[in-house]
N, C-alpha and C positions, 0 to 999 in steps of 0.2 A: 504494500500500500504506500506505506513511506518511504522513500529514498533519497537523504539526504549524501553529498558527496563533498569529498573536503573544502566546505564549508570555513569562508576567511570573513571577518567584519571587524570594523574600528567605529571605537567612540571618537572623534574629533580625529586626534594624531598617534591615538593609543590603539596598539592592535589587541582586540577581546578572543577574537578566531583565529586561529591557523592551520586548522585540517580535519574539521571536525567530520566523521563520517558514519552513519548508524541507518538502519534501515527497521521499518516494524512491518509484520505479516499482515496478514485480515487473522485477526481471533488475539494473534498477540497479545503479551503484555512486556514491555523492556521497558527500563529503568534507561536514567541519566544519572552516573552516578560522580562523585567528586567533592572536593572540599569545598567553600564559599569561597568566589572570586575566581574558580577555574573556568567558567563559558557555559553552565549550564539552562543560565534564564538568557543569556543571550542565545543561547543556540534555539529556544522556544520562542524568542521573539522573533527570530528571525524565519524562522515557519511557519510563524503565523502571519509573516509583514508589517509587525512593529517595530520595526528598529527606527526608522524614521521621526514615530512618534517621540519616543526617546533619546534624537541625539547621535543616532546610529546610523550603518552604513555598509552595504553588503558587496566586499573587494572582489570575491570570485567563490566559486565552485555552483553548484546544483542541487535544488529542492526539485523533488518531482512528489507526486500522489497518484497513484490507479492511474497512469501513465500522463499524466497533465503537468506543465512546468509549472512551477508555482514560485521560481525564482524572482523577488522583489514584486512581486502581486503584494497589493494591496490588500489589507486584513478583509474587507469585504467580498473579497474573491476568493482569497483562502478558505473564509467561512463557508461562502456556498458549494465551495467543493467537498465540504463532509467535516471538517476538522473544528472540533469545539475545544474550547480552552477553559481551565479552572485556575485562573492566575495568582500568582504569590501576592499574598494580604489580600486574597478574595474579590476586595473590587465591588463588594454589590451596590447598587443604589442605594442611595442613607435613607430618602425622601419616598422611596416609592415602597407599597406595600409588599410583603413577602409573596404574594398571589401576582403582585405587578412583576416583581423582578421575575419572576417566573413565566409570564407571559410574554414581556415584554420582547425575548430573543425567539419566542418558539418559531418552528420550523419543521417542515415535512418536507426535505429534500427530496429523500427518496421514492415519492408518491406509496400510494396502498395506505395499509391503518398506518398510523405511525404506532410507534414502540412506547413511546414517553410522550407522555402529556400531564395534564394536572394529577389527576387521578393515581396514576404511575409515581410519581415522584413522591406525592402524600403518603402512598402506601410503602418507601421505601424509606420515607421519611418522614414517619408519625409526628415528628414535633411541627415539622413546620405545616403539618394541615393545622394543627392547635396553635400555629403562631398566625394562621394566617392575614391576618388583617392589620399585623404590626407590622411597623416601620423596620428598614433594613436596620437603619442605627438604633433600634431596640433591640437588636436580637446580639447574644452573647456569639464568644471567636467561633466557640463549636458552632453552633449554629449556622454562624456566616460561611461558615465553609459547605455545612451542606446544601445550603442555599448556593451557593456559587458551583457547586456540585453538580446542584439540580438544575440551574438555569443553564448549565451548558448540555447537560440530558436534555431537555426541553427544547434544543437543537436537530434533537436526532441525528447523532455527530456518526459517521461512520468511525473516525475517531479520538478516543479523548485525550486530552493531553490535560496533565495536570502539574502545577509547578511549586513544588513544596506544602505536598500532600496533606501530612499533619502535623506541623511543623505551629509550634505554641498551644496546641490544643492540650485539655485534660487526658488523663489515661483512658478513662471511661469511652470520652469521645473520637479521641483517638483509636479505640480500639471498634468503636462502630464504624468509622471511617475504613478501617481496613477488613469487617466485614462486608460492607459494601462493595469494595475494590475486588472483594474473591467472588462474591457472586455475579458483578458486571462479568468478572473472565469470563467465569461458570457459564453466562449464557453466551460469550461469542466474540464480546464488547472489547474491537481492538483500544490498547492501552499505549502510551506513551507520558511514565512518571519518573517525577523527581522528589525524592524524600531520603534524608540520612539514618533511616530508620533500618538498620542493614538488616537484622533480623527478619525484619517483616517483608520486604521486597525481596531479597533471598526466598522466600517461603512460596509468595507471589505472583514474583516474575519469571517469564522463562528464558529473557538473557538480559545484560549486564553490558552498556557501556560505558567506560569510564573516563575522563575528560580531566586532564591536567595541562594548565596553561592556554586553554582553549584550542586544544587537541586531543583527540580519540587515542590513547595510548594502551587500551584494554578494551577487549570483546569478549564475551563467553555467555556460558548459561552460569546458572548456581551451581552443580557440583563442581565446577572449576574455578569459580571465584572459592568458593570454599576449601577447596584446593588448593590456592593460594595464596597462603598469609604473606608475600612480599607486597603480592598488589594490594590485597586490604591495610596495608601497615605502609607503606609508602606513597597512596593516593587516596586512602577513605577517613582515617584515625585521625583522629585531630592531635 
C-alpha cells in the first residue's frame, strides 16, 4: 500500500531526512520506531503533505500509495486517497462538540456501507457516546486521543497512521488504546504507528522500522528486533 523510498526533507537549512525508506502491506501493522529528534513525525508529515505547513520541505526521494504518487501532494489529496492520520497532541477541535469532531472529517471513500461511522466508533468507544455533547477542551488526554482516534476512523482510512500513540496517557487508558490497536489489526485495518512503548508494539506489530538521524538504519519483524539487543540499546533506550 505504502511505499515510501529514501525519503530526504529540511526545516529551513537543517536537514530532518536523509534516506528514510519503509513500506506497509494492506492488513499490516509497522511501527516507526527511534529516539525523539530522529525523523519520525517528520517522516508522517511528510506522507501526509505537511511539511509545508510546518516550515518544511521535501529534497528528494518517493511517497507512492496503491500505486499513486503522492510525492509533495497536498494533505487534501493525500487524504482522499485513503490515509487518515491521528496526530501527536491529538489536535481535536476545542470548540466543537465530540459528535462534531467526529462528523466533521467523515468520509466514505470507498463507496458500499462504510465500516465507521457514529455508531461504530460509540460502540468502540463507550465514553465518548456518554461524552457526546461536550466540548473537545472538556474532554480529559485519554479521551482526546480516542476522539482523535475516532475522527480519523470516521475517514474510512484504508490506512491509519498514528503518531505517538499513547504517549502521556494513564495506564488504564493507555492500555484500552492498545486494545483497540489489536483489534483494528484483528479485522484487516492496515496500521502505520509511532509509540516508544517497545513492549506493546513488539506484541502488535508485524515489522519494525527504525530511524536514527533521519535515516532507516533497521528493518525487521519482532522476533528479530528481539533478537537484537544492539539495535534496541543503540537506537531505542534512552
Amino acid at each position: 500500500m505504502l511505499v515510501v523510498e529514501d525519503l530526504s526533507a529540511a526545516y529551513g537549512g537543517a536537514q530532518a531526512l536523509s534516506g528514510v525508506t519503509l513500506h506497509v502491506g494492506a492488513g499490516e501493522v509497522v511501527t516507526l520506531l527511534g529516539r525523539n529528534g530522529m525523523g519520525k513525525t517528520t517522516t508522517v508529515r511528510a506522507v501526509m503533505g505537511l511539511l509545508p505547513s510546518v516550515g518544511g520541505r521535501l529534497l528528494g526521494g518517493r511517497i507512492g500509495f496503491e500505486g499513486a504518487v503522492l510525492t509533495a501532494q497536498p494533505p487534501h489529496r493525500v487524504a482522499q486517497r485513503g490515509l487518515g492520520l491521528v496526530p501527536e497532541g491529538r489536535q481535536v477541535f476545542p470548540t466543537l462538540s465530540v459528535e462534531e469532531n467526529l462528523t466533521a472529517t467523515a468520509a466514505n471513500r470507498g463507496g458500499g456501507t462504510p465500516r465507521w461511522t457514529l455508531a461504530a466508533v460509540y460502540a468502540l468507544f463507550p465514553r465518548l457516546a456518554e461524552r457526546r455533547r461536550n466540548m473537545g477542551a472538556q474532554l480529559s488526554g485519554g479521551e482526546q486521543q480516542m476522539l482523535a482516534i475516532g475522527r480519523a476512523l470516521m475517514t474510512n482510512p484504508k490506512l491509519l497512521i498514528l503518531d505517538e500513540a499513547t504517549e502521556g496517557l494513564a495506564p488504564l487508558i493507555r492500555a484500552e488504546i492498545w486494545a483497540v490497536l489489536a483489534r483494528l489489526k484483528q479485522e484487516g485495518q492496515a496500521i502505520l504507528l509511532i509509540d516508544k512503548t517497545l513492549s506493546e508494539v513488539m506484541r502488535l506489530a508485524d515489522r519494525h522500522v527504525v530511524l536514527e538521524k533521519g535515516r532507516t538504519v533497521w528493518a525487521g519483524n519482532s522476533a528479530a528486533l528481539a533478537a537484537d539487543p544492539k539495535i534496541r540499546e543503540d537506537h531505542l533506550h534512552v
